[in-house]
VOMAR-352928 format. One line per 4 residues: for each residue x, y, z of N, C-alpha, C. Coordinates in steps of 0.2 Angstrom, whole numbers, plus 5000, padded with zeros to 4 digits. Atoms other than C-alpha are relative to their C-alpha. Example, Ala and Ser with C-alpha at 12.3 -4.5 7.8 and 13.67 -1.06 7.14 Angstrom:
2
5004 4994 5000 5062 4978 5039 5004 5006 5000  4996 4994 4999 5068 4995 5036 4996 5005 5003
This chain:
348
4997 4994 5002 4562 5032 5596 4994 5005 4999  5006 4996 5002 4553 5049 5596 4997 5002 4993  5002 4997 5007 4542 5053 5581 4999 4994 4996  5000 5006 5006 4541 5034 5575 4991 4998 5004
5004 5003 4996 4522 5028 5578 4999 4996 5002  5003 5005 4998 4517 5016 5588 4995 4998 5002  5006 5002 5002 4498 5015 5589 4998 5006 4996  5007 4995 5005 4485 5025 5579 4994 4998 5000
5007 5001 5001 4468 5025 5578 4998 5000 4993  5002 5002 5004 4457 5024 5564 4998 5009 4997  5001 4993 5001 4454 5043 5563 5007 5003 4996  4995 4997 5002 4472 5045 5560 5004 4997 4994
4999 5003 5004 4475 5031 5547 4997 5007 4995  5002 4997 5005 4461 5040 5536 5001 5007 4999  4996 4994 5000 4469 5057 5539 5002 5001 4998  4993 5001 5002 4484 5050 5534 5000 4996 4993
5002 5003 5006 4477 5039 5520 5006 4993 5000  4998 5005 4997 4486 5025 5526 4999 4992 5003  5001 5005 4997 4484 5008 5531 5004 4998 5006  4996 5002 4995 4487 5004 5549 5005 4997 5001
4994 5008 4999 4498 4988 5548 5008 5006 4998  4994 4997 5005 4509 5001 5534 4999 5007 5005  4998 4994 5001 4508 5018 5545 5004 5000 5008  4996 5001 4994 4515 5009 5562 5006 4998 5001
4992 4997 5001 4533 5011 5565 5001 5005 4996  4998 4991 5004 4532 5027 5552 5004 5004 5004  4999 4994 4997 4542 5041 5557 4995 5004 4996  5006 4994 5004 4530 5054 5557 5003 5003 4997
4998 4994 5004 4541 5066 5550 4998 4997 4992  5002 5000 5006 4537 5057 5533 4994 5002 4994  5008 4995 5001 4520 5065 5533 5000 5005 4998  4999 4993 4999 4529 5081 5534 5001 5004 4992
4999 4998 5006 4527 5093 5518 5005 5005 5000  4995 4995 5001 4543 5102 5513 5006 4999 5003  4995 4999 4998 4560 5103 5517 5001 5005 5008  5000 4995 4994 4559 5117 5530 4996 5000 5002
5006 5003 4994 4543 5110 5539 5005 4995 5003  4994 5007 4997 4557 5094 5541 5003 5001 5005  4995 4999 4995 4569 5103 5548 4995 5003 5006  5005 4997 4995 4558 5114 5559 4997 4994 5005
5002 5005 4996 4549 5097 5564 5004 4996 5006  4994 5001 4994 4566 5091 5571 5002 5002 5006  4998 4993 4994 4570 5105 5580 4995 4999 5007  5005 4998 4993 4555 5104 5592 4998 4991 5000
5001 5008 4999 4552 5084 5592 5007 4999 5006  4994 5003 4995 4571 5084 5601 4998 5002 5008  5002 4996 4993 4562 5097 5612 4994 4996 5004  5005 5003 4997 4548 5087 5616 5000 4997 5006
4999 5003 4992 4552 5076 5630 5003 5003 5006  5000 4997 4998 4557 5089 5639 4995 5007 5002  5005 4994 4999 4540 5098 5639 4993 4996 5001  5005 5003 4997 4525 5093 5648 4994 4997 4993
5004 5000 5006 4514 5098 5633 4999 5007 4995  4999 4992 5004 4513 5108 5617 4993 4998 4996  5005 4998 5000 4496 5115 5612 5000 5003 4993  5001 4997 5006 4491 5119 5593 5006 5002 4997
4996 5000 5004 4507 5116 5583 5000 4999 4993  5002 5003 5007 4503 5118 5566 5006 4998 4994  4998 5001 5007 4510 5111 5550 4998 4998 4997  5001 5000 5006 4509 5109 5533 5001 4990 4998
5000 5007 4998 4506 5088 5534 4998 4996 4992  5004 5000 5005 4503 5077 5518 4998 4992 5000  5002 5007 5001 4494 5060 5517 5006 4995 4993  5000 5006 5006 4500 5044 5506 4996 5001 4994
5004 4996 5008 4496 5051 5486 4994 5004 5002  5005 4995 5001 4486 5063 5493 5003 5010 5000  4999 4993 5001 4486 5082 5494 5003 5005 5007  4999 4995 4993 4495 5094 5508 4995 5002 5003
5006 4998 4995 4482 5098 5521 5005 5005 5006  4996 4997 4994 4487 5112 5536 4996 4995 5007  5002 5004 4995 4486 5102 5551 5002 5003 5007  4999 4995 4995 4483 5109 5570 5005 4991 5005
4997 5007 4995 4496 5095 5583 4999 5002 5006  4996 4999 4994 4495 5095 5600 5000 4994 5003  4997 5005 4998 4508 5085 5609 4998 4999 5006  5002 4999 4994 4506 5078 5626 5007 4994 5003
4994 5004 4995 4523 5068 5637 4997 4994 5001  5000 5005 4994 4519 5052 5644 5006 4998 5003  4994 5000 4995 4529 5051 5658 4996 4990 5006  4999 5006 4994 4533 5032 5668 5006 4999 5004
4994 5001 4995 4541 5031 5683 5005 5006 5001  4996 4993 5001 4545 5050 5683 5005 5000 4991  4996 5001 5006 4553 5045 5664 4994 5001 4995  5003 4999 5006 4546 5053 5648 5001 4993 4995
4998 5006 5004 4543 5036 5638 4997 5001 4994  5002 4998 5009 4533 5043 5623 4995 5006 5000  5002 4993 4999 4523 5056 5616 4991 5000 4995  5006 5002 5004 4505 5056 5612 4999 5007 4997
5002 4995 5007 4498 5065 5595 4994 5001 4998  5007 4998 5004 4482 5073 5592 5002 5004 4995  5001 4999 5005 4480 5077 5576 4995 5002 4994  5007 4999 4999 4467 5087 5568 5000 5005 4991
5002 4996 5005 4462 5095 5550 4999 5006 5000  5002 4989 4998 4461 5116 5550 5001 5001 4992  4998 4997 5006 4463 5116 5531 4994 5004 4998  5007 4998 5000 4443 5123 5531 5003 5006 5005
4999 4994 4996 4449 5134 5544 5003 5006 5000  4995 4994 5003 4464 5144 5538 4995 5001 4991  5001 4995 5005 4455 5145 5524 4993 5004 5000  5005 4995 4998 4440 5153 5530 5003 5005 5007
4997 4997 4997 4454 5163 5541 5003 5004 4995  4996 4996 5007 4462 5167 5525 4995 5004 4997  5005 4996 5006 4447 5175 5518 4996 5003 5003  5000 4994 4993 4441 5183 5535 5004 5006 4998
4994 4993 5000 4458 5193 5534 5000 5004 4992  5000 4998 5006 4455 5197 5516 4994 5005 4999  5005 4995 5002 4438 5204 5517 5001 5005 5007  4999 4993 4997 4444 5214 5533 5007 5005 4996
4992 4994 5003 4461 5222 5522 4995 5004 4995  5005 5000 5006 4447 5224 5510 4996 5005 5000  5006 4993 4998 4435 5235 5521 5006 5005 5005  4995 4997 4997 4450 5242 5530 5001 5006 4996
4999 4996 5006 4454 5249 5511 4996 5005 4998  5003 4997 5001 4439 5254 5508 4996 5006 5004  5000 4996 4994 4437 5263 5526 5005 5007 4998  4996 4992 4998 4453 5274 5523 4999 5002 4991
5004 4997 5007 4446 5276 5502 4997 5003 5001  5006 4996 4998 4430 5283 5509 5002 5006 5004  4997 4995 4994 4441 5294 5522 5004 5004 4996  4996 4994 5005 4452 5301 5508 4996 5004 4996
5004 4997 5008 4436 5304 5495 4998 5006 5005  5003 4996 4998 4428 5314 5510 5007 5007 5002  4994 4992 4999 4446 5326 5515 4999 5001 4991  4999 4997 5006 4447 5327 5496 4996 5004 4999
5007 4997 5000 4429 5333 5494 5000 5006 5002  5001 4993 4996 4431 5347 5506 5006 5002 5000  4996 4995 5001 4446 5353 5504 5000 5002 4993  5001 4997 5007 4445 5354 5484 4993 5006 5002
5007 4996 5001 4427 5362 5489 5002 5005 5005  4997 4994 4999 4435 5374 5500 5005 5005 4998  4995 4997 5006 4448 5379 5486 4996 5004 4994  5006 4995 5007 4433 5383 5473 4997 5004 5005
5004 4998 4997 4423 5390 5485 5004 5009 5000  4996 4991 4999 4435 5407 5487 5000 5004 4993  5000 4998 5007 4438 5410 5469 4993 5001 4998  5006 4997 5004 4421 5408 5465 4994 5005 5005
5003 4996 4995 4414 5417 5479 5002 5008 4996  4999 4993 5003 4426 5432 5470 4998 5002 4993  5001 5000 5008 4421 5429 5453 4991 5002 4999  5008 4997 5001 4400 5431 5456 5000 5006 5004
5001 4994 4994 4403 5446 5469 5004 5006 4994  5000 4996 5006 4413 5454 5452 4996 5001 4997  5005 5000 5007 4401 5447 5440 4993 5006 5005  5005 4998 4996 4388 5455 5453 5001 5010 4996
4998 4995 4999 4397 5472 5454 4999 5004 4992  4998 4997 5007 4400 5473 5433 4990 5000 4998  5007 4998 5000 4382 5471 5433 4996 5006 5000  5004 4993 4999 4376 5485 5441 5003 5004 4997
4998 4997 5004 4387 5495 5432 4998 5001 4990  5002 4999 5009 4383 5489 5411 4989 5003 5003  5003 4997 5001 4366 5492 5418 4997 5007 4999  5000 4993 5001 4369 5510 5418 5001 5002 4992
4998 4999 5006 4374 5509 5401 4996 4999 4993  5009 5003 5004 4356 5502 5396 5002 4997 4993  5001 5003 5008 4363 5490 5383 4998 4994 5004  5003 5003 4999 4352 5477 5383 5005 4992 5000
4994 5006 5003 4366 5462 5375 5003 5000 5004  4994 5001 4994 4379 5465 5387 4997 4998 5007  5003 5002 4994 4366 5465 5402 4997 4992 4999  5003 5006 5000 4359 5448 5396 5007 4995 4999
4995 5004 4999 4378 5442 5395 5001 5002 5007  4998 5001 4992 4382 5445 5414 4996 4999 5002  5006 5003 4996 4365 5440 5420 5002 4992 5000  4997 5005 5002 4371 5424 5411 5006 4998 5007
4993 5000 4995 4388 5426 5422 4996 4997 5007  5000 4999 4993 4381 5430 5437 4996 4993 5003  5003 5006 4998 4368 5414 5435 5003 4995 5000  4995 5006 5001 4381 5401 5430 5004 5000 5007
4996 5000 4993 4391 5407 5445 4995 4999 5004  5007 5003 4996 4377 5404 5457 4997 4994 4999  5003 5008 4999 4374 5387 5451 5004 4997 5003  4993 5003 4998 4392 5384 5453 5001 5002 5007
4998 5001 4993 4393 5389 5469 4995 4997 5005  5004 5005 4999 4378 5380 5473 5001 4994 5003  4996 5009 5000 4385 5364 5469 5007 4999 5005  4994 4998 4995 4402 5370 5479 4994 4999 5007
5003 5002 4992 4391 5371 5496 4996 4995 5000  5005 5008 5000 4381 5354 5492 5005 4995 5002  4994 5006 5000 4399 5345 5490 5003 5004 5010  5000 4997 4992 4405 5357 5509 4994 4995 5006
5005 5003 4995 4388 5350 5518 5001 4994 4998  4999 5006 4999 4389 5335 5511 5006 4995 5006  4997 5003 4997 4405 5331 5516 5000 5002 5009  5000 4999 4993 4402 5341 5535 4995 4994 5002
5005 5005 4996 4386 5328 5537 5006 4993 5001  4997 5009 4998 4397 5312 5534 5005 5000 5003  4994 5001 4995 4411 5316 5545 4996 5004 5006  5005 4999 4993 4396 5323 5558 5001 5006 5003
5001 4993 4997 4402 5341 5560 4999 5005 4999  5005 4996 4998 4387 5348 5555 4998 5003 5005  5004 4998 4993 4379 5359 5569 4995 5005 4997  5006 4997 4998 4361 5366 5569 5002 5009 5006
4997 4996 4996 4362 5383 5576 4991 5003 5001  5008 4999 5000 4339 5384 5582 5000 5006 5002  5001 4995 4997 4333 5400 5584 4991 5002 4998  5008 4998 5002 4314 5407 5584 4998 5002 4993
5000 4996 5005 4308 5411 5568 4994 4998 4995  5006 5000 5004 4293 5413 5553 4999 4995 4996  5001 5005 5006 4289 5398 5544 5000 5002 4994  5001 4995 5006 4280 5408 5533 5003 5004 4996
4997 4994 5006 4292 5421 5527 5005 4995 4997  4996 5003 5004 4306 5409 5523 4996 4996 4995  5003 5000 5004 4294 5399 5513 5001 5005 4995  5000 4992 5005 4291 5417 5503 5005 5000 5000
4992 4997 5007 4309 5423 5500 5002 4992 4999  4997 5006 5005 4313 5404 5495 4996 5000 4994  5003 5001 5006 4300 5402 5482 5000 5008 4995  4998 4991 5005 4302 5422 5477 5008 4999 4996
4994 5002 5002 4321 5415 5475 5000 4997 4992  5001 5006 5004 4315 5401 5464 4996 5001 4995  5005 4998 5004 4302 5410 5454 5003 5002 4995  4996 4997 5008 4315 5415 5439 5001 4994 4997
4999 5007 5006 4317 5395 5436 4996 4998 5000  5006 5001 5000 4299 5391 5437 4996 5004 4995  5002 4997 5008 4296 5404 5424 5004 4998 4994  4997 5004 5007 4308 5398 5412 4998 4994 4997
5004 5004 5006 4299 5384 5410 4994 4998 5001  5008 5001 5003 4282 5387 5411 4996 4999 5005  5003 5004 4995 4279 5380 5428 4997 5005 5006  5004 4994 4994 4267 5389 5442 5002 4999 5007
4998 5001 4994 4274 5390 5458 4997 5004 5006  5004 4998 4995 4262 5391 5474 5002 5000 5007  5001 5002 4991 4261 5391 5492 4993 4999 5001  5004 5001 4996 4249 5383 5502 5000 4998 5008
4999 5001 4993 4247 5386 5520 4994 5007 5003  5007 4996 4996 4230 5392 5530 5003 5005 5006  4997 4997 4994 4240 5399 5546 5003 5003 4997  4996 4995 5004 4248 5417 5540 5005 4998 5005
4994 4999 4996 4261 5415 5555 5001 4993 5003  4998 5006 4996 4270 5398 5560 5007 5000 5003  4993 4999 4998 4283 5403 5572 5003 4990 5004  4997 5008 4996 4296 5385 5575 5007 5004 5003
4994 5001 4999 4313 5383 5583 5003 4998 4998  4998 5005 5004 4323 5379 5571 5008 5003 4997  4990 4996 5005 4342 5383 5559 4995 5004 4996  5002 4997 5006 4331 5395 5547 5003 5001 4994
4995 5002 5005 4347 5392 5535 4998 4993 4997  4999 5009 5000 4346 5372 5537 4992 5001 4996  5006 4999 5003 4326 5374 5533 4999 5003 4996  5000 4997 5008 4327 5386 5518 5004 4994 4997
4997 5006 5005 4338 5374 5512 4998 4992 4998  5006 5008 4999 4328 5358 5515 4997 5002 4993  5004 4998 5003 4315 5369 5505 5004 5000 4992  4995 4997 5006 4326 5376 5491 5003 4993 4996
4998 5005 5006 4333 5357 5486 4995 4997 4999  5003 5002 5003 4318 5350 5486 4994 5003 4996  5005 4994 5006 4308 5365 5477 5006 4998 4993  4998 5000 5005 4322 5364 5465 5000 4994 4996
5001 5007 5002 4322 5346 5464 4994 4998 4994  5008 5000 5004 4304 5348 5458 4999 5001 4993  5000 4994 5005 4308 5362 5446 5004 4995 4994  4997 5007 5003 4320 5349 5438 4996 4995 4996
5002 5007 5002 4310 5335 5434 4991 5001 4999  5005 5001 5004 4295 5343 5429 4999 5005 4995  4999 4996 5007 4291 5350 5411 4990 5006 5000  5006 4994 5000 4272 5356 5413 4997 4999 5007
5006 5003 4994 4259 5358 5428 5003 5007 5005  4999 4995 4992 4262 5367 5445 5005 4996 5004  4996 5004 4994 4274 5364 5460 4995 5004 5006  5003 4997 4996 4266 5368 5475 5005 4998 5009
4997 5002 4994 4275 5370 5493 4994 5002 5007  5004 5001 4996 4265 5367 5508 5000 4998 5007  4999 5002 4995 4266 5368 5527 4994 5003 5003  5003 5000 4994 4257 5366 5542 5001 4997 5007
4998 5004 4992 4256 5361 5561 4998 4995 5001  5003 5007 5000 4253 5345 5567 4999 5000 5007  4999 4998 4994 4250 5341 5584 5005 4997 5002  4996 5003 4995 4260 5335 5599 5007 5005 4997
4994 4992 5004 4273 5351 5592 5003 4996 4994  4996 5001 5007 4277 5345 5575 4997 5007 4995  5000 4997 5006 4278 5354 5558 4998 4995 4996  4998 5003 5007 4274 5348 5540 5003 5004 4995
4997 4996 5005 4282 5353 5526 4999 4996 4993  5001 5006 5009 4277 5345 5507 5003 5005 4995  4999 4997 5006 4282 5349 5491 4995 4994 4992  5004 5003 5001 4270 5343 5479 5002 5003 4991
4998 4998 5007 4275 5342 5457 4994 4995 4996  5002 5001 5006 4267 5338 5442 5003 4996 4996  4997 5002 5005 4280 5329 5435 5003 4992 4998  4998 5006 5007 4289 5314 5428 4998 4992 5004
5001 5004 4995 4286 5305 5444 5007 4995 5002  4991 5005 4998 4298 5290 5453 4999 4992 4999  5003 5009 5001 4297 5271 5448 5000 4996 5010  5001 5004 4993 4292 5261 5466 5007 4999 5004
4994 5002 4998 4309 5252 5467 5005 5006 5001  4992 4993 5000 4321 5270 5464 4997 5003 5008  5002 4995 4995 4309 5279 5479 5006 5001 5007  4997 5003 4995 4321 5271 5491 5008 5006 4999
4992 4998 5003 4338 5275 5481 5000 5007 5000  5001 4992 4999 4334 5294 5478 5003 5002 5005  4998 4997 4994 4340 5298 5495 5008 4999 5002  4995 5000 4997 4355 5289 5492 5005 5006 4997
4995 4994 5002 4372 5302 5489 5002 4997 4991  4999 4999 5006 4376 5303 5470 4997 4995 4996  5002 5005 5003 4363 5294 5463 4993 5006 4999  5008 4996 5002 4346 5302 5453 4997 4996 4994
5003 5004 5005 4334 5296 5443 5000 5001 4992  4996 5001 5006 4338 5291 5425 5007 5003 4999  4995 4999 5002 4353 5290 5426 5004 5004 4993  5001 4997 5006 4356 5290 5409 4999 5009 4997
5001 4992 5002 4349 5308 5408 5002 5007 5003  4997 4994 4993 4360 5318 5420 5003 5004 4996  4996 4996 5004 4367 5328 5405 4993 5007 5000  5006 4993 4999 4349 5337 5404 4997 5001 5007
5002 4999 4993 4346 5335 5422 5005 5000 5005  4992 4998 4997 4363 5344 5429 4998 5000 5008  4999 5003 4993 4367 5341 5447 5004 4996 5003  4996 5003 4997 4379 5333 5460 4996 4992 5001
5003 5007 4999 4365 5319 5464 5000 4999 5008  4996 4998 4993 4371 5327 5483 4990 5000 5001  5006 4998 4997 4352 5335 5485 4995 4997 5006  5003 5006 4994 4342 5322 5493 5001 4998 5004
4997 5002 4995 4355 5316 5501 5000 5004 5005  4999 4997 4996 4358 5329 5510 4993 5002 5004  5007 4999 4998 4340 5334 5513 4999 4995 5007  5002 5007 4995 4336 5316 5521 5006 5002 5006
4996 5000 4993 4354 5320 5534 4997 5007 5003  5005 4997 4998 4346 5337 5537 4996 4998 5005  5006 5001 4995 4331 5332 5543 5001 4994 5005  5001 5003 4994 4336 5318 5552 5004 5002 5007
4995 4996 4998 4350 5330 5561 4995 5005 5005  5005 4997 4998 4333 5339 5566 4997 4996 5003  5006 5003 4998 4324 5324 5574 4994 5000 4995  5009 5002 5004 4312 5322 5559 5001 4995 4994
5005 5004 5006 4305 5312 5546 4999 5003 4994  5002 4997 5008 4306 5313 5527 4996 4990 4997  5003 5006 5004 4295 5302 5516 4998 5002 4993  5000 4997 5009 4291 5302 5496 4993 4996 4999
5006 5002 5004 4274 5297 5486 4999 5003 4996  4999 4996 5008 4276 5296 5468 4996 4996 4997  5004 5004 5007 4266 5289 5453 5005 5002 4993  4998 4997 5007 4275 5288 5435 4994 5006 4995
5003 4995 5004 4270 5302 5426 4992 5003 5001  5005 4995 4994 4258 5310 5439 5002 5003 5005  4995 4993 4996 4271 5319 5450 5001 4996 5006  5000 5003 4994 4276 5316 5466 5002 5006 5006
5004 4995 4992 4273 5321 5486 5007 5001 5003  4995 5004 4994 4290 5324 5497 4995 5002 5005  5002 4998 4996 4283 5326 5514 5005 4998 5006  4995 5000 4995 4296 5331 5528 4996 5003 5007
5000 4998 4993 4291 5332 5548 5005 5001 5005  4993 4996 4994 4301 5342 5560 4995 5001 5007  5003 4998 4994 4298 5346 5578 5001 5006 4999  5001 4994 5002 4291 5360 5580 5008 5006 5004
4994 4999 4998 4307 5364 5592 5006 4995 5001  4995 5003 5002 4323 5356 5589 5005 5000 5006  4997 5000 4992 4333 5351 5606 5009 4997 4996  4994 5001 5002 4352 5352 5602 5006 4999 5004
């Protein structure tokens, strides 16, 4: 009869947790776990001898007082004298298998999830940041306009209440095109737009920029660069801005001393560019983190240290967006060095 054993091996006793003498004449089907493996197992046992060979049949199989195991079967006909006379059974343990297929397929739903998570945070990001971005574009370009106007008025109250405005709106819109860039570099359509231009003068109107929060807290803001003219090819946008998050970066996290911004040429056509602070410095292990996207140093103290956490990051996509190199060299509470290399021309 099909399905009833008649030899075994020693491999398939201990499988089955059975003793030979007791698992010969068995119908296999008493192996079988569940009712609806039963039936199922019927179903294709009738079909058997009409099939040459069936290749990775799995079921759900259970030893003698032991525990269900998934089992892979493949069947094979032996045929005498043109006559199917019985049907040989390998049998083989997969319960390590499915279940390191089971937890395969979990940790890809898992990163699948967190693929289209990460794909919504960034549409989110940029469409919220193109929603403020118009308003507050209207709201500093009023504040601007009410401006010039109380200054004819020469009260001194009122002009130090819209200066307020106009600088508050300016941080905010700040922060608005840091979340915009951000989200252009991570979905990669950023573009550089290189054109000939003065090193040196954008250095000057960034730090002329920057020179009203550099007074406010006491700090000295320098330039140093020996060559009065250093024409590169480069985004003079993208580069004021490199400049501008890590000047302000600096301005941020240091309380006394000097910041000092400093470029020169290098050879074989490179640029440098440092920014060089006084201040709170970086512990060894953060130097790394720093550059990841919303993260900055002490945590903890992001109330007095406002900002997205975007800065760096973007800086570091930047410059590598440019072919160059960013590096840090900090010491605690001795300040610390950014130092970015750029070609001196940018091939787009």
């Amino acid at each position: 009869i099909y399905g009833s054993v008649r030899e075994a091996n020693r491999a398939a006793t201990a499988l089955l947790n059975i003793n030979h003498r007791y698992l010969i004449n068995k119908p296999l089907i008493n192996f079988i776990s569940g009712d609806n493996q039963r039936q199922s197992f019927r179903s294709i046992l009738s079909q058997l001898p009409t099939i040459h060979r069936v290749q990775e049949w799995e079921l759900l199989l259970c030893g003698r007082k032991g525990e269900p195991f998934d089992a892979a079967i493949t069947v094979e006909t032996v045929y005498k004298g043109g006559k199917a006379v019985s049907l040989r059974w390998l049998i083989r343990n997969i319960t390590e298998r499915k279940r390191t297929e089971a937890e395969l397929q979990s940790i890809h739903l898992q990163n699948v999830q967190l693929i289209e998570a990460d794909r919504l945070k960034d549409h989110f990001m940029a469409t919220i940041s193109h929603e403020l971005r118009t308003p507050m574009t209207a709201i500093l370009g009023f504040s601007q306009l009410l401006q010039k106007r109380i200054r004819r008025i020469d009260d001194p109250s009122l002009d130090d209440l819209i200066e307020r405005v106009v600088r508050n709106s300016n941080h905010l819109l700040r922060l608005i095109e840091e979340l915009l860039d951000f989200s252009k570099l991570k979905s990669r359509k950023l573009e550089i737009h290189p054109i000939e231009f003065n090193l040196n003068q954008v250095a000057i109107d960034t730090v002329e920029e920057l020179q009203s929060l550099s007074d406010q807290k006491g700090l000295t803001l320098r330039i140093d660069c020996v060559n009065p003219k250093i024409l590169i090819m480069n985004d003079p946008f993208r580069v004021r801005q490199i400049i501008i998050n890590l000047l302000s970066n600096a301005i941020k996290f240091t309380e006394a001393g000097q910041i000092t911004l400093g470029f020169w040429e290098l050879p074989e056509g490179r640029v440098v560019i440092t920014v060089q602070d006084t201040g709170i410095g970086i512990e060894i292990e953060d130097q790394e983190k720093i550059f990841q996207e919303f993260w900055q140093i002490h945590q903890s103290s992001t109330r007095k240290n406002q900002g997205t956490g975007l800065g760096l990051a973007i800086v570091r996509a930047l410059v590598e967006l440019m072919q160059g190199s960013i590096s840090v060299n900090s010491q605690v509470g001795q300040g610390t060095t950014f130092r970015v290399e750029l070609p001196r021309i940018v091939k787009v």
